[in-house]
C-alpha positions in Angstrom: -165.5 -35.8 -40.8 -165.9 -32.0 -41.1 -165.3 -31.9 -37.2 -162.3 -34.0 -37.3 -160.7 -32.4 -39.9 -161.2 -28.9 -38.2 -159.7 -31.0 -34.8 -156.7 -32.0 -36.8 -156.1 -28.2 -38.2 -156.2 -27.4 -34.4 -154.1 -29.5 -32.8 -151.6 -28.9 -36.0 -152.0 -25.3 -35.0 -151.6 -26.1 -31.8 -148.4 -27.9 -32.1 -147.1 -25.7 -34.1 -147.2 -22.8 -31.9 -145.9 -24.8 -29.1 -142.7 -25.7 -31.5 -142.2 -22.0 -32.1 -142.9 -21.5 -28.4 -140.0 -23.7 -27.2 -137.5 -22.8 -29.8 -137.8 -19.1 -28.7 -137.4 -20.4 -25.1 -134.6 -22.2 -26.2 -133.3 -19.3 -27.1 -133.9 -16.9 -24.7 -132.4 -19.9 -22.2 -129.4 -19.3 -24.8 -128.9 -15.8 -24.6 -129.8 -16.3 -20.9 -126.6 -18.5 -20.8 -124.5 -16.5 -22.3 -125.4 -13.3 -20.2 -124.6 -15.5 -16.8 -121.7 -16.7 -17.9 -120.5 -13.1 -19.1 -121.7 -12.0 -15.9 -119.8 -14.3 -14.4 -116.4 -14.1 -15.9 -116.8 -10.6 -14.9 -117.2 -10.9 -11.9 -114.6 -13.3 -11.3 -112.1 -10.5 -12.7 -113.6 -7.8 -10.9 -112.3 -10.0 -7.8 -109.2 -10.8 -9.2 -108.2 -7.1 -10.0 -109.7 -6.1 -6.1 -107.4 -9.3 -4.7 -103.9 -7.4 -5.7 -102.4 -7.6 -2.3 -104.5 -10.2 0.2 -108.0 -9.2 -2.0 -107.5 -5.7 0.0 -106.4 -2.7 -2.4 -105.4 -0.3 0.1 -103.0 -2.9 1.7 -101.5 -3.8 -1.3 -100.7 -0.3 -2.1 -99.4 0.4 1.6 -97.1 -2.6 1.1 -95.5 -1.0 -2.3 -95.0 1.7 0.0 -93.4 0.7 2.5 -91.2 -1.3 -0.1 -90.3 1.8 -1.9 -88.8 3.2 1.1 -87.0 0.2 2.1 -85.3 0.0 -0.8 -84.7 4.0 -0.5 -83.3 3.9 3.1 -81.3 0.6 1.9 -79.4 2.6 -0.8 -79.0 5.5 0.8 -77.3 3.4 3.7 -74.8 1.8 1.1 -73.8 5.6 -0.2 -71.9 8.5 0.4 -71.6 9.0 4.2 -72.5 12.7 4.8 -68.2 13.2 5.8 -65.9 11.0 4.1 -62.9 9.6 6.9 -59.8 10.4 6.1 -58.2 8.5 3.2 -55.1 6.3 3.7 -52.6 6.8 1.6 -49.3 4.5 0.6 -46.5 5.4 3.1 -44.1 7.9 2.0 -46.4 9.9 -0.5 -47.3 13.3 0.4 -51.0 14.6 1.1 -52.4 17.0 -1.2 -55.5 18.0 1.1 -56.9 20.8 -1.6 -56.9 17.8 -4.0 -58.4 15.4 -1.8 -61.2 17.7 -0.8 -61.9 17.6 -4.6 -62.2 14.3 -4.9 -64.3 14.0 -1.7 -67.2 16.3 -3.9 -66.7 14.1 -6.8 -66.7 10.8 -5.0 -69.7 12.4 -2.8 -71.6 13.5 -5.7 -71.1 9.9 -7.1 -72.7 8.1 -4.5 -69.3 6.6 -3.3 -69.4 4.8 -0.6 -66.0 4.8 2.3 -65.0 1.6 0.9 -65.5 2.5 -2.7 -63.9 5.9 -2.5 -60.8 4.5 -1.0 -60.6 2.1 -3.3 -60.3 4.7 -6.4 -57.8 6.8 -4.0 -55.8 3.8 -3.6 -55.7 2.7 -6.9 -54.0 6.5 -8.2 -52.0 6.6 -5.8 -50.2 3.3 -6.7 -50.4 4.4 -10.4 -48.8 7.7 -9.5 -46.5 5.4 -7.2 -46.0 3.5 -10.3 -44.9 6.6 -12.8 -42.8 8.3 -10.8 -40.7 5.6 -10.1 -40.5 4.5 -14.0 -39.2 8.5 -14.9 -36.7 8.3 -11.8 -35.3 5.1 -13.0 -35.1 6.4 -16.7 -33.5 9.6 -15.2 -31.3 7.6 -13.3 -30.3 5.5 -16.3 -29.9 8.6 -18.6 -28.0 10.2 -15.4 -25.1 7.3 -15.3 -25.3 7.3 -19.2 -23.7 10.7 -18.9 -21.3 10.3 -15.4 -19.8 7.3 -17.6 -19.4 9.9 -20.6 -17.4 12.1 -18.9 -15.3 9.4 -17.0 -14.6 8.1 -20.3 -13.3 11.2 -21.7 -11.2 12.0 -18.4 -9.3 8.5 -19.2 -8.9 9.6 -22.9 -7.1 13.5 -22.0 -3.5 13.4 -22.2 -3.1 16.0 -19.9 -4.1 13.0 -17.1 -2.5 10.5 -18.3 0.5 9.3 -17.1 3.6 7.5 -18.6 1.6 4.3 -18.6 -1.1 6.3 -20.6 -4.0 5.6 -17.5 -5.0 8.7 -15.0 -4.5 6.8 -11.8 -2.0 9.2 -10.4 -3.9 12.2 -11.6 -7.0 11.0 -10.1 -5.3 10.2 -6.6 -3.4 13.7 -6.6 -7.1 15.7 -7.5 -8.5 13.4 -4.6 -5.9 14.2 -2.1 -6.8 18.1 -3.0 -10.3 17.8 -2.6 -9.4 16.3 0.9 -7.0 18.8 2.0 -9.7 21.9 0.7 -12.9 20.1 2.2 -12.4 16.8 4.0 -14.4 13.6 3.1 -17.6 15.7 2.8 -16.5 17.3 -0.4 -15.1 14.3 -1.8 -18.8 12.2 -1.0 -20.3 15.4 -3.0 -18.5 15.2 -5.8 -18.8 11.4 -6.1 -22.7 12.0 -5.7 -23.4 14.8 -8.4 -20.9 12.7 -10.8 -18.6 15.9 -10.4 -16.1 13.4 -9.4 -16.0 12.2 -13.1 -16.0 15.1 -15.1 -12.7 15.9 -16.8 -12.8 19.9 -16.0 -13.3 18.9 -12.5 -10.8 16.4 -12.4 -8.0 18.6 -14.4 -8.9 21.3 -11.2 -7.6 19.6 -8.6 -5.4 17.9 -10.2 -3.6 20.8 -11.0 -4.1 22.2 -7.0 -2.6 18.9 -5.9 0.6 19.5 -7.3 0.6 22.6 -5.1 0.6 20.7 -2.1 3.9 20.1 -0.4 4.9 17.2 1.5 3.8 18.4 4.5 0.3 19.0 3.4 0.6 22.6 2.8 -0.4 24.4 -0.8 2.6 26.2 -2.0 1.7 28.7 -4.6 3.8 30.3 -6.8 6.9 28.8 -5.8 8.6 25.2 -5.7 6.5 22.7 -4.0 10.2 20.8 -2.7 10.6 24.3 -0.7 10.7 22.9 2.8 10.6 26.4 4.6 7.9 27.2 7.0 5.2 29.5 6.2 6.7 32.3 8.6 9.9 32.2 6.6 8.1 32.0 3.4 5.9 35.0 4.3 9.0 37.1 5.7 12.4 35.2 4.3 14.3 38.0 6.0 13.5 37.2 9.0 16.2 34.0 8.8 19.0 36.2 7.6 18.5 38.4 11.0 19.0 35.6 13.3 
């Protein structure tokens, strides 16, 4: 019985230790584990991060390269050309070269390309185009404003008007002067500059054209019905000898 009892103790033993034997394998097959599949998931990284560009590193960096200096040569081909051609401008307007040169540098130092820097110079000269003619046609207005001022006031001076009260005959006899003193030129001036219009001017040769005789000759100083020549004016002795 003794014997059997010491058996049992044994075996108990026995089993015991194997129990504690295979849960520490257990668990060394459990940290084992663990370890392989750290090991493994590192690994698979490791390849990833060395795959960046075909699994090769050195190609992918060549390839960002070679990108970069696409891209480089790409914008520098849509830029500034190293001389701008010679901008077209509306027809008509005058060519400031100092000022274009200017704008060559600017547009240059910009980046501009041709097309774009044409495009600006286009666009101020039509804006220029655009101002100047708004303060010509406001001068213009402001000009006939006044020509119609003094037109008016040469209608209202008595000295011009006639027994009907209107300047018509004033106006032909100061015309017919300016004609006999400076031909049709002189009359187009005077029509131009508004002089034509002006009361002063009008009174002028208004009062020369009752100088002129019949004939078409000024007579100064002495009756404009005189029908002598200008010989016998100038030497009215010379009649009497005869």
């Amino acid at each position: 019985m003794a014997d059997e009892a010491t058996d049992d103790v044994g075996e108990g033993a026995e089993g015991g230790a194997t129990a504690e034997q295979q849960s520490a394998d257990a668990e060394a097959n459990k940290d084992t584990g663990g370890e392989g599949a750290e090991g493994k998931d590192t690994g698979d990284k490791s390849e990833d991060k060395g795959d960046g560009a075909g699994g090769d590193p050195e190609k992918g960096a060549e390839d960002k390269s070679e990108d970069k200096s696409e891209d480089d040569e790409e914008d520098k081909s849509d830029g500034a050309p190293d001389q701008y051609e010679a901008f077209t401008l509306p027809e008509g307007m005058p060519v400031d070269e100092e000022r274009l040169e200017r704008f060559s540098e600017f547009a240059k130092g910009k980046n501009f390309t041709q097309e774009e820097a044409q495009e600006l110079v286009t666009m101020h000269a039509e804006t220029v185009q655009q101002i100047s003619e708004a303060i010509i046609a406001d001068q213009s207005k402001q000009w006939d404003a006044v020509k119609e001022g003094w037109a008016k006031d040469a209608k209202a001076d008595k000295a011009l008007q006639g027994e009907d009260g209107k300047i018509d005959e004033a106006l032909s006899v100061a015309k017919n002067a300016a004609l006999k003193l400076g031909g049709q030129d002189l009359v187009d001036a005077m029509d131009l500059t508004g002089l034509g219009d002006h009361p002063a001017a009008i009174k002028a040769f208004y009062t020369l054209g009752q100088y002129i005789s019949e004939e078409g000759e000024f007579s100064f100083g002495v009756n404009a019905s005189d029908r002598r020549s200008r010989a016998e004016k100038m030497y009215p002795s010379m009649k009497n000898q005869k």
